[in-house]
C-alpha positions as CSV (number, residue, x, y, z in Angstrom):
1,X,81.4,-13.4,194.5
2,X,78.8,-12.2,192.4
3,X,79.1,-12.1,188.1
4,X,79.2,-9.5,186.6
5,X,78.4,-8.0,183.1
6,X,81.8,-6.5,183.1
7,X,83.7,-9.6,184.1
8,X,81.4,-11.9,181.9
9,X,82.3,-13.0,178.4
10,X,79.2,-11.8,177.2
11,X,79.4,-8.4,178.9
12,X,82.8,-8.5,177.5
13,X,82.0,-9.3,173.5
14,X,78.6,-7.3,173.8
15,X,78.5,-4.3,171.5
16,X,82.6,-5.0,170.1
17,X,83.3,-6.4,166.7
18,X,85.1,-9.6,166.8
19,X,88.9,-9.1,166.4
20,X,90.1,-9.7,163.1
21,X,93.3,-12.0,162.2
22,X,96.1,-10.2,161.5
23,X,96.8,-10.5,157.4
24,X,92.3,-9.2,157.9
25,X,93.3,-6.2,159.7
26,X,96.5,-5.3,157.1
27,X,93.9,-5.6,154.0
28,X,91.3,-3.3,155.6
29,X,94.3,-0.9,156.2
30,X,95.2,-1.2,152.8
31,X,91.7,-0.7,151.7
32,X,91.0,2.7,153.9
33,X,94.4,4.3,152.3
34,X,93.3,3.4,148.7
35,X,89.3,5.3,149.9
36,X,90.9,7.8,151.6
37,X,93.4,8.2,148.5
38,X,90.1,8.8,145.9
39,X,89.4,11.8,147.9
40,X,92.1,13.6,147.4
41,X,91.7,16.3,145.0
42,X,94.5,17.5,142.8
43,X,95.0,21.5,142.5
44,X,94.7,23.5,139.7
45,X,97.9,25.0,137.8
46,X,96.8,28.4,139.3
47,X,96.0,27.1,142.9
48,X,99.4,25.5,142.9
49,X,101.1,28.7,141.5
50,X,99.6,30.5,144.4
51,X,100.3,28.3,147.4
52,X,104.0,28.1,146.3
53,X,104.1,31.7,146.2
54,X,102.3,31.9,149.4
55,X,104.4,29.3,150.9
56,X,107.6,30.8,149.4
57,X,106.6,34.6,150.8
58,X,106.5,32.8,154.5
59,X,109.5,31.2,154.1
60,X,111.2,34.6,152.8
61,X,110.1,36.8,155.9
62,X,110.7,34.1,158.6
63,X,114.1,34.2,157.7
64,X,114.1,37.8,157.6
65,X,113.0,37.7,161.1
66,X,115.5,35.0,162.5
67,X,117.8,37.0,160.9
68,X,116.7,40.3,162.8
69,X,116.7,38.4,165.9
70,X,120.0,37.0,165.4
71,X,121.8,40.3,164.8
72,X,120.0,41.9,167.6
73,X,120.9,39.4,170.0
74,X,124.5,38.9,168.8
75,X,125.0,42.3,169.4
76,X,123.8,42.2,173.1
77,X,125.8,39.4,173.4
78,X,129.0,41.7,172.6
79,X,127.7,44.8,174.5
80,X,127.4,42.8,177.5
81,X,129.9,40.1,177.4
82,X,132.6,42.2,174.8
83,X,134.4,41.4,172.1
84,X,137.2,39.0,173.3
85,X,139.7,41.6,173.1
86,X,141.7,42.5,176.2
């Protein structure tokens, strides 16, 4: 049987980072959140004022349309099936 690089150690570790420990790999998590964190950028008064309204206008005519779409469908419901009353 011949060796490999695949099946070799080296072949194996060549080009990977060594693993790190465990408590390693929870302060380099920690570390990423707290960089990614910094980039966040706050909105303004006015840019939060508008995606609430924005968001809030959505909101509004989806239920609006659920609405629709749960009358309309009720009432097939009775034209086909009936009313329940005999």
């Amino acid at each position: 049987m011949t060796d490999t690089a695949a099946s070799s150690p080296e072949g194996r570790a060549r080009g990977r980072k060594p693993k790190r420990g465990f408590f390693a790999r929870i302060v380099l998590f920690f570390r990423q959140v707290i960089a990614e964190l910094k980039k966040v950028v706050t909105p303004t008064r006015h840019e939060l004022v508008r995606y609430t309204i924005t968001v809030m206008t959505f909101v509004v005519i989806m239920m609006l349309i659920v609405t629709g779409l749960d009358f309309l469908f009720g009432t097939g419901a009775v034209w086909v099936f009936g009313d329940g009353n005999s």
